[in-house]
N, CA, C and O atoms as a GROMACS GRO file, in nm:
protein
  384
    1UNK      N    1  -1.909   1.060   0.534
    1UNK     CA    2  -1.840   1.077   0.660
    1UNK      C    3  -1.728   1.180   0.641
    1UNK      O    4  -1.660   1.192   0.539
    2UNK      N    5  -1.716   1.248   0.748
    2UNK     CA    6  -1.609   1.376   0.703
    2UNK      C    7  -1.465   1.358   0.759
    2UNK      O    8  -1.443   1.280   0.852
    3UNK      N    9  -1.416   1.396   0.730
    3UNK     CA   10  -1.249   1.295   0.757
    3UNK      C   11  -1.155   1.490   0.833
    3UNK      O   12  -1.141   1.610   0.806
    4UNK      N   13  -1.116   1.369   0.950
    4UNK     CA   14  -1.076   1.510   1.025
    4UNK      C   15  -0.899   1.529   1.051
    4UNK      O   16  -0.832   1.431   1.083
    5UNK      N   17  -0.840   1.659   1.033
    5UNK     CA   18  -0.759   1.714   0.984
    5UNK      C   19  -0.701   1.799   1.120
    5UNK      O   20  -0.786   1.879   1.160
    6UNK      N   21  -0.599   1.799   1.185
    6UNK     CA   22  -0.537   1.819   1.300
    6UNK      C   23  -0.444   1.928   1.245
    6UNK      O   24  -0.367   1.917   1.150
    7UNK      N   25  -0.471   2.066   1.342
    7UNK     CA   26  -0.369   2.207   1.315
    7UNK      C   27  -0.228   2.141   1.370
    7UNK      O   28  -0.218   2.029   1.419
    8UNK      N   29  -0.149   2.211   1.357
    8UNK     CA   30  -0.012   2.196   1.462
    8UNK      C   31  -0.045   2.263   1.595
    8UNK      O   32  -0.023   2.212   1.705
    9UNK      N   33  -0.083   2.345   1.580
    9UNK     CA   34  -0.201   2.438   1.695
    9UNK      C   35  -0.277   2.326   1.813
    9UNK      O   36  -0.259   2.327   1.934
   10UNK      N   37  -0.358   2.242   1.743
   10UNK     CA   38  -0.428   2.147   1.796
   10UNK      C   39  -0.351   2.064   1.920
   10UNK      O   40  -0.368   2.044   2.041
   11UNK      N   41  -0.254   2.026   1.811
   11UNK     CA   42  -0.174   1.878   1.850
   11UNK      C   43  -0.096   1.925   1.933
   11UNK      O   44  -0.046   1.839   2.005
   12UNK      N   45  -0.054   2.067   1.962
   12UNK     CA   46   0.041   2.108   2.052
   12UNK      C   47  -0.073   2.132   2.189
   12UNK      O   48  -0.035   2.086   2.296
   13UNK      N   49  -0.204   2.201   2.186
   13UNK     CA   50  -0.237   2.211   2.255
   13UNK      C   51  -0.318   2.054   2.350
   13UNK      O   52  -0.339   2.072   2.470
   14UNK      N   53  -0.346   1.957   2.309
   14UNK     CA   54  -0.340   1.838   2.304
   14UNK      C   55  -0.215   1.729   2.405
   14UNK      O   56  -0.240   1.649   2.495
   15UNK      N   57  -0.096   1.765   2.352
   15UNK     CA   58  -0.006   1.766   2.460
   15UNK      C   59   0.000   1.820   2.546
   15UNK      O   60   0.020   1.746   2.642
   16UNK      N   61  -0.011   1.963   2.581
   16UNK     CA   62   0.027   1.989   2.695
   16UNK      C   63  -0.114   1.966   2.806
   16UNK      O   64  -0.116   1.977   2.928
   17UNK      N   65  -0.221   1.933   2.715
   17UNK     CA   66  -0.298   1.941   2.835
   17UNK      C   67  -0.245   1.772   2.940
   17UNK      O   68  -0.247   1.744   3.060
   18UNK      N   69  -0.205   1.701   2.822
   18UNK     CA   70  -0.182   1.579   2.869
   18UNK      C   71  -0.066   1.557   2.928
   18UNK      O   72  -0.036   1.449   2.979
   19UNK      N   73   0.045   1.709   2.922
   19UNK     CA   74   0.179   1.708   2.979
   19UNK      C   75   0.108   1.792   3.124
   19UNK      O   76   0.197   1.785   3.209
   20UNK      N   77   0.023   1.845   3.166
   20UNK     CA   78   0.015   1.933   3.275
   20UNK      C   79  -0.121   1.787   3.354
   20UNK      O   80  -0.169   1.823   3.461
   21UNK      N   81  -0.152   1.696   3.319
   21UNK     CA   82  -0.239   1.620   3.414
   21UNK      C   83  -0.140   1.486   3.451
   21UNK      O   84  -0.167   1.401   3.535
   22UNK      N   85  -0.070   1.488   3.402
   22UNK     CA   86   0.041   1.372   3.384
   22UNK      C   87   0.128   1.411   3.470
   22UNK      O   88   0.210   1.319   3.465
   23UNK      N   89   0.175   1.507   3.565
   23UNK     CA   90   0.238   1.560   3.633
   23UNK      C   91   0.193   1.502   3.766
   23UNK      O   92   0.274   1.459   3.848
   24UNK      N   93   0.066   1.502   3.784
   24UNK     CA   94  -0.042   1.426   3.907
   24UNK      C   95   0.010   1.241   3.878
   24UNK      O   96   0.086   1.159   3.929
   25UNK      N   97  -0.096   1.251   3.752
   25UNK     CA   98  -0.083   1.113   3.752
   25UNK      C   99  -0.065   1.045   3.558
   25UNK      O  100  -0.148   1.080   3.474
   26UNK      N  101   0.040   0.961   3.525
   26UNK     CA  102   0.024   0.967   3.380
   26UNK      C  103  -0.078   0.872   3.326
   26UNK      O  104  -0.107   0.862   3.207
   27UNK      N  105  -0.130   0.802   3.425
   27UNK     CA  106  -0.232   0.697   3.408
   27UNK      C  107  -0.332   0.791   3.355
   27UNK      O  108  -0.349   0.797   3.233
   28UNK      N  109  -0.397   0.860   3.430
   28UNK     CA  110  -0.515   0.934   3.452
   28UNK      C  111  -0.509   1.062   3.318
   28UNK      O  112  -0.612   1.108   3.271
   29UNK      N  113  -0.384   1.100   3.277
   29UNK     CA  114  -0.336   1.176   3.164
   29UNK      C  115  -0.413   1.118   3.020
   29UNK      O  116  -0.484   1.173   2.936
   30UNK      N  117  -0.360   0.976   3.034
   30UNK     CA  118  -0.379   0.923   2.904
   30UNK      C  119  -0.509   0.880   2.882
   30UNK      O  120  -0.551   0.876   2.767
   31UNK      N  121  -0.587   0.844   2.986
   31UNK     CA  122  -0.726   0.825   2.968
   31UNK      C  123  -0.797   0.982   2.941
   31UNK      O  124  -0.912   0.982   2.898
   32UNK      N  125  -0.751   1.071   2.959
   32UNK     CA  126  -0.866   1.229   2.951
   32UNK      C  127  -0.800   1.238   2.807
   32UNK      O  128  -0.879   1.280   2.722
   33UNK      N  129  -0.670   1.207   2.759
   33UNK     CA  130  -0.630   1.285   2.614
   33UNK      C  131  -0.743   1.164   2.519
   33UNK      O  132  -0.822   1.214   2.438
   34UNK      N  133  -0.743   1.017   2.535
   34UNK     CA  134  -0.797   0.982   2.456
   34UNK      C  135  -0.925   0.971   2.508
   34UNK      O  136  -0.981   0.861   2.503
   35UNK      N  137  -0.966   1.043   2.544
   35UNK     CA  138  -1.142   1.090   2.607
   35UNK      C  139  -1.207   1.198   2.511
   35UNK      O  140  -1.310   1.193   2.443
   36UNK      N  141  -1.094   1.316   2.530
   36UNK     CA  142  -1.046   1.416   2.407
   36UNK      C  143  -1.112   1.387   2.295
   36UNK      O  144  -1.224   1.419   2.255
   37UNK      N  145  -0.996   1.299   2.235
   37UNK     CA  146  -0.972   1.220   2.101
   37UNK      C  147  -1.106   1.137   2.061
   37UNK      O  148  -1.159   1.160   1.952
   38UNK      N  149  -1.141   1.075   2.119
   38UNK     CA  150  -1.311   0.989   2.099
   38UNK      C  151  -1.382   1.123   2.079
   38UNK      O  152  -1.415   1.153   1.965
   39UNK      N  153  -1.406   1.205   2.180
   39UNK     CA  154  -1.509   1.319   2.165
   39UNK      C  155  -1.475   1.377   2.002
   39UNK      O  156  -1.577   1.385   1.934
   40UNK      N  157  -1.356   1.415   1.936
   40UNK     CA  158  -1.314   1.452   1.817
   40UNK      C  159  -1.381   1.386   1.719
   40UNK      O  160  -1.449   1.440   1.631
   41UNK      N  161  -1.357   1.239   1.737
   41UNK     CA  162  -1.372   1.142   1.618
   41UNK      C  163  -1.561   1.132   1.640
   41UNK      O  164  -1.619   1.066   1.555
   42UNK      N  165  -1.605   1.166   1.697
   42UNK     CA  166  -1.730   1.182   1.677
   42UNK      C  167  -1.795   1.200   1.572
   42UNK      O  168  -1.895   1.149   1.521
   43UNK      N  169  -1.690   1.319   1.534
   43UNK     CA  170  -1.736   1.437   1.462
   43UNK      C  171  -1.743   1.373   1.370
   43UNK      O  172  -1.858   1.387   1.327
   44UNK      N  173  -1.685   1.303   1.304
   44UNK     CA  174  -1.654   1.237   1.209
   44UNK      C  175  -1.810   1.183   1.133
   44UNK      O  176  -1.830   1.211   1.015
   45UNK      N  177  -1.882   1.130   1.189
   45UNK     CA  178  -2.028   1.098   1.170
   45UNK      C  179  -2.118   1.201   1.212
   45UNK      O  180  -2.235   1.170   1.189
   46UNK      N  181  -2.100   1.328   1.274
   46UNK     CA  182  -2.204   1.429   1.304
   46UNK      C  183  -2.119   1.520   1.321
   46UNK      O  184  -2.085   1.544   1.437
   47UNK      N  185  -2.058   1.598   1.208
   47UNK     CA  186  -2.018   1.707   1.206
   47UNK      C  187  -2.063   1.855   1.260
   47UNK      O  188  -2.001   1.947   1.312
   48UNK      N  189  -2.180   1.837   1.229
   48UNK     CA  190  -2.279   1.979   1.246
   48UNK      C  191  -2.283   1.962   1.415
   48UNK      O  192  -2.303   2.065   1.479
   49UNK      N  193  -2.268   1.861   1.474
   49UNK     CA  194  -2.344   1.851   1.630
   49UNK      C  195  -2.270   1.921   1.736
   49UNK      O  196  -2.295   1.902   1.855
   50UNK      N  197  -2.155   2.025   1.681
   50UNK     CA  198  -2.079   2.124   1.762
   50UNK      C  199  -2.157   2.248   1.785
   50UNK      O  200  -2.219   2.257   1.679
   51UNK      N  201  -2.197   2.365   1.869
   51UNK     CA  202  -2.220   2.458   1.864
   51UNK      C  203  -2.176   2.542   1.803
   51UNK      O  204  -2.062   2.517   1.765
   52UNK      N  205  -2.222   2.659   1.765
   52UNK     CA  206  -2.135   2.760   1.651
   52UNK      C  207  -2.061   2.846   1.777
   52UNK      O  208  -2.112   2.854   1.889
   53UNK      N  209  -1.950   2.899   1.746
   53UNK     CA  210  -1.840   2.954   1.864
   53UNK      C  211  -1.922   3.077   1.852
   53UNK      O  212  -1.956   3.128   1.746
   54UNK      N  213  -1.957   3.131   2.003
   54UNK     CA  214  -2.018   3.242   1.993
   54UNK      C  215  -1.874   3.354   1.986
   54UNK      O  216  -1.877   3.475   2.009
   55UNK      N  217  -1.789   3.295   1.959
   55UNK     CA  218  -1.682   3.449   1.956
   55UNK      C  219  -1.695   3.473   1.832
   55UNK      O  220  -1.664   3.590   1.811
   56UNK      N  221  -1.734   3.408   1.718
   56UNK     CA  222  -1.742   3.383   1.617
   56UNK      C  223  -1.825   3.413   1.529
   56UNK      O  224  -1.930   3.349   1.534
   57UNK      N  225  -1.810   3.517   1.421
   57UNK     CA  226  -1.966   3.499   1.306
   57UNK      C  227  -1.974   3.445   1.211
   57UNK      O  228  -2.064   3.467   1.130
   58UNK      N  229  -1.824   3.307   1.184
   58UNK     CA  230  -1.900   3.264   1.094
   58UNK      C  231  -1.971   3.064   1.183
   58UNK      O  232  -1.947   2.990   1.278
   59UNK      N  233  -2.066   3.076   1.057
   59UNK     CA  234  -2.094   2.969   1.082
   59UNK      C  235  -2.045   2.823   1.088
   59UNK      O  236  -2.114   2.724   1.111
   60UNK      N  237  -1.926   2.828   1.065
   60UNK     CA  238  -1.840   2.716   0.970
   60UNK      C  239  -1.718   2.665   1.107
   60UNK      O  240  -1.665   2.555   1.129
   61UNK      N  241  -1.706   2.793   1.176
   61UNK     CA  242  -1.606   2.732   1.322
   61UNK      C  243  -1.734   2.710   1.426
   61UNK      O  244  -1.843   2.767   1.433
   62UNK      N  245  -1.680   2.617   1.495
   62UNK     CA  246  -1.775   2.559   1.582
   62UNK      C  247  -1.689   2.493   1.726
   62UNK      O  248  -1.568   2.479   1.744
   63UNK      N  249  -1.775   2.469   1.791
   63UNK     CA  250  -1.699   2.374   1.920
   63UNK      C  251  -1.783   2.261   1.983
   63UNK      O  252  -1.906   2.258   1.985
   64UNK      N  253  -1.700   2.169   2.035
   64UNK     CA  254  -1.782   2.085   2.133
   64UNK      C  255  -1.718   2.078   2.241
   64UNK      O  256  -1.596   2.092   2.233
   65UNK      N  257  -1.768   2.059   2.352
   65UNK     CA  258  -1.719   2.047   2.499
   65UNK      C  259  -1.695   1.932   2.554
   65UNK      O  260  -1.782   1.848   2.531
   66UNK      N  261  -1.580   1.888   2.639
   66UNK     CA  262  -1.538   1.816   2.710
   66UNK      C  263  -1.499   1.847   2.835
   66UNK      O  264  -1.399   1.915   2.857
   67UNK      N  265  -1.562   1.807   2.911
   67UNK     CA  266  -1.563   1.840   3.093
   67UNK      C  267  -1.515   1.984   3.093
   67UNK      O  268  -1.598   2.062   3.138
   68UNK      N  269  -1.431   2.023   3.065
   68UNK     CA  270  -1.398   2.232   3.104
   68UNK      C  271  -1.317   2.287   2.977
   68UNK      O  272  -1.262   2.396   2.958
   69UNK      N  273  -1.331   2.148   2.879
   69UNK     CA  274  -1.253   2.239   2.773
   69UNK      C  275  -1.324   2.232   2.653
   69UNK      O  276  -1.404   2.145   2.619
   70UNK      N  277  -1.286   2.339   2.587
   70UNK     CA  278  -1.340   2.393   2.413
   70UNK      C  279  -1.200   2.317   2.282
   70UNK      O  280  -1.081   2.334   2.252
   71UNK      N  281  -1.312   2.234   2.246
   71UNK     CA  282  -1.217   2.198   2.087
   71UNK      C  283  -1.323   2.279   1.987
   71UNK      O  284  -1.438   2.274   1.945
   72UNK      N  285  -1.211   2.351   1.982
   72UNK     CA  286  -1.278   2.432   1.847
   72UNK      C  287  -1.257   2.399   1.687
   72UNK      O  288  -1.136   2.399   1.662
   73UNK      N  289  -1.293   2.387   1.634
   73UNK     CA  290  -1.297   2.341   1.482
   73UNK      C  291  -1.368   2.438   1.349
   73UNK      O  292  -1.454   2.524   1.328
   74UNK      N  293  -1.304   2.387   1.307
   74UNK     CA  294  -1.378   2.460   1.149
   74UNK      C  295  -1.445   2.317   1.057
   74UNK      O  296  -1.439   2.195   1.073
   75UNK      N  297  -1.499   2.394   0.970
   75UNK     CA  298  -1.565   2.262   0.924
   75UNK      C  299  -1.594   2.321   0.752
   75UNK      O  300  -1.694   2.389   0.735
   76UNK      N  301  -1.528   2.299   0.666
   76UNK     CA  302  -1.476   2.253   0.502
   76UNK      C  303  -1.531   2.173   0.421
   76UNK      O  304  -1.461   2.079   0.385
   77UNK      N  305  -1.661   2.180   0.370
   77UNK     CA  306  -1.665   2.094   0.315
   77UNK      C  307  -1.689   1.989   0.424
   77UNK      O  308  -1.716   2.007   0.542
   78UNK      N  309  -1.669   1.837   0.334
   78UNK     CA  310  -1.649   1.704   0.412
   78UNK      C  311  -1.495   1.716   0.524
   78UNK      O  312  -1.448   1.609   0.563
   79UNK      N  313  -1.434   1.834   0.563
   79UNK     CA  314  -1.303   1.839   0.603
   79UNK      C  315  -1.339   1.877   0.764
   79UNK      O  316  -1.449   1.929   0.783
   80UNK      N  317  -1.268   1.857   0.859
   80UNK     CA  318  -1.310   1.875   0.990
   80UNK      C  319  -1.171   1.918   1.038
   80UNK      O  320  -1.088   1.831   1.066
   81UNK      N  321  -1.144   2.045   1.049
   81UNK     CA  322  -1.032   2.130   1.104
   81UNK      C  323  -1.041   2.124   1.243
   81UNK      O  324  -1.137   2.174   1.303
   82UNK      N  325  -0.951   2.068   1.298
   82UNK     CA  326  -0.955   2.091   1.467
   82UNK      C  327  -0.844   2.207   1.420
   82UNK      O  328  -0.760   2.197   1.330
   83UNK      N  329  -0.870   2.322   1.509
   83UNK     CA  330  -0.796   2.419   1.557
   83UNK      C  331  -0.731   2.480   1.657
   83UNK      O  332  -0.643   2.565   1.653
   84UNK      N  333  -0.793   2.421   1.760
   84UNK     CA  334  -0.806   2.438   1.918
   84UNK      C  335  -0.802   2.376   2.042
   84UNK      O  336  -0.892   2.303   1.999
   85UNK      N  337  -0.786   2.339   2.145
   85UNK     CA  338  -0.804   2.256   2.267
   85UNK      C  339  -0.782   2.366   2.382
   85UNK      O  340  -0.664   2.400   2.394
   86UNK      N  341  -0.857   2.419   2.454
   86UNK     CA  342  -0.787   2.501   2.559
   86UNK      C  343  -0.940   2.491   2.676
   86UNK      O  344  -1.057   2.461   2.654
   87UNK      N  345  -0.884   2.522   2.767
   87UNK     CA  346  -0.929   2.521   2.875
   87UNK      C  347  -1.046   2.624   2.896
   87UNK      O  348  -1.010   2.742   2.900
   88UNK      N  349  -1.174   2.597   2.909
   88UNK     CA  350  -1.336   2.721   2.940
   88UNK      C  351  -1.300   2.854   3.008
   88UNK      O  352  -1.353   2.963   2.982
   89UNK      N  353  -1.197   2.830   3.106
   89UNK     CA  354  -1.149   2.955   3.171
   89UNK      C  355  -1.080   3.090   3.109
   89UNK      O  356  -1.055   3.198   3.161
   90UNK      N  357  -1.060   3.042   2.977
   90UNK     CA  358  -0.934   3.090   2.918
   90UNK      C  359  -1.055   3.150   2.787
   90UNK      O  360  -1.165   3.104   2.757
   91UNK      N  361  -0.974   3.273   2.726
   91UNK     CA  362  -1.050   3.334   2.635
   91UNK      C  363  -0.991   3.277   2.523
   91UNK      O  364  -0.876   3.235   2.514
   92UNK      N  365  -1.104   3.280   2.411
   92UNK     CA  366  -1.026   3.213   2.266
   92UNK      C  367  -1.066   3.390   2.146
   92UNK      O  368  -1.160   3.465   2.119
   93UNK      N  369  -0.927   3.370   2.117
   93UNK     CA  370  -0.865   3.479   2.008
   93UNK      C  371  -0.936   3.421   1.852
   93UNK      O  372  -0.881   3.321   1.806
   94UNK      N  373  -1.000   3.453   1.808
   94UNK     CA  374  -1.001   3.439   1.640
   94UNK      C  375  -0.948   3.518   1.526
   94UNK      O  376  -0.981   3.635   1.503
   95UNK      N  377  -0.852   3.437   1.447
   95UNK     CA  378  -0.848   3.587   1.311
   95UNK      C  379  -0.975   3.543   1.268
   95UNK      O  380  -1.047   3.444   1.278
   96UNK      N  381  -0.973   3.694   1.199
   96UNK     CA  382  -1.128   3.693   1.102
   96UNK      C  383  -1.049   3.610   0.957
   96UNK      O  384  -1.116   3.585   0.856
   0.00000   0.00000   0.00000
């Protein structure tokens, strides 16, 4: 089982999605962040089951989708890098 590892990147983007739906309603906030969070821990038992980021050539960053957003990850070994949380609308930057 691969044991997963949170950027500061992540965790910031993570909040705010849960600081900008929480503005509506904070009920409804906390159920989509840990909706998020389940979709993450997935990974945990099926690492590979992300798509490879087509911005991307290598094979090793990947993503899975949740209703309009991209968690992007890298993947180490048994290590599961979340890197990312942002919104489908929005373009994602990679360093090489």
């Amino acid at each position: 089982m691969a044991q997963i590892n949170w950027t500061k990147q992540a965790l910031a983007d993570l909040e705010a999605i849960g600081d900008y739906i929480a503005r509506d309603s904070p009920a409804i906030a906390q159920i989509f962040v840990d909706r998020i969070v389940n979709s993450i821990v997935r990974l945990e038992s099926l690492p590979l089951s992300g798509r490879i980021v087509p911005e991307s050539e290598r094979e090793s960053i990947r993503e899975v989708i949740f209703r309009n957003y991209r968690i992007v990850y890298s993947l180490e070994d048994e290590t599961i890098y979340i890197l990312t949380i942002f919104h489908a609308s929005k373009s994602l930057i990679l360093l090489q």
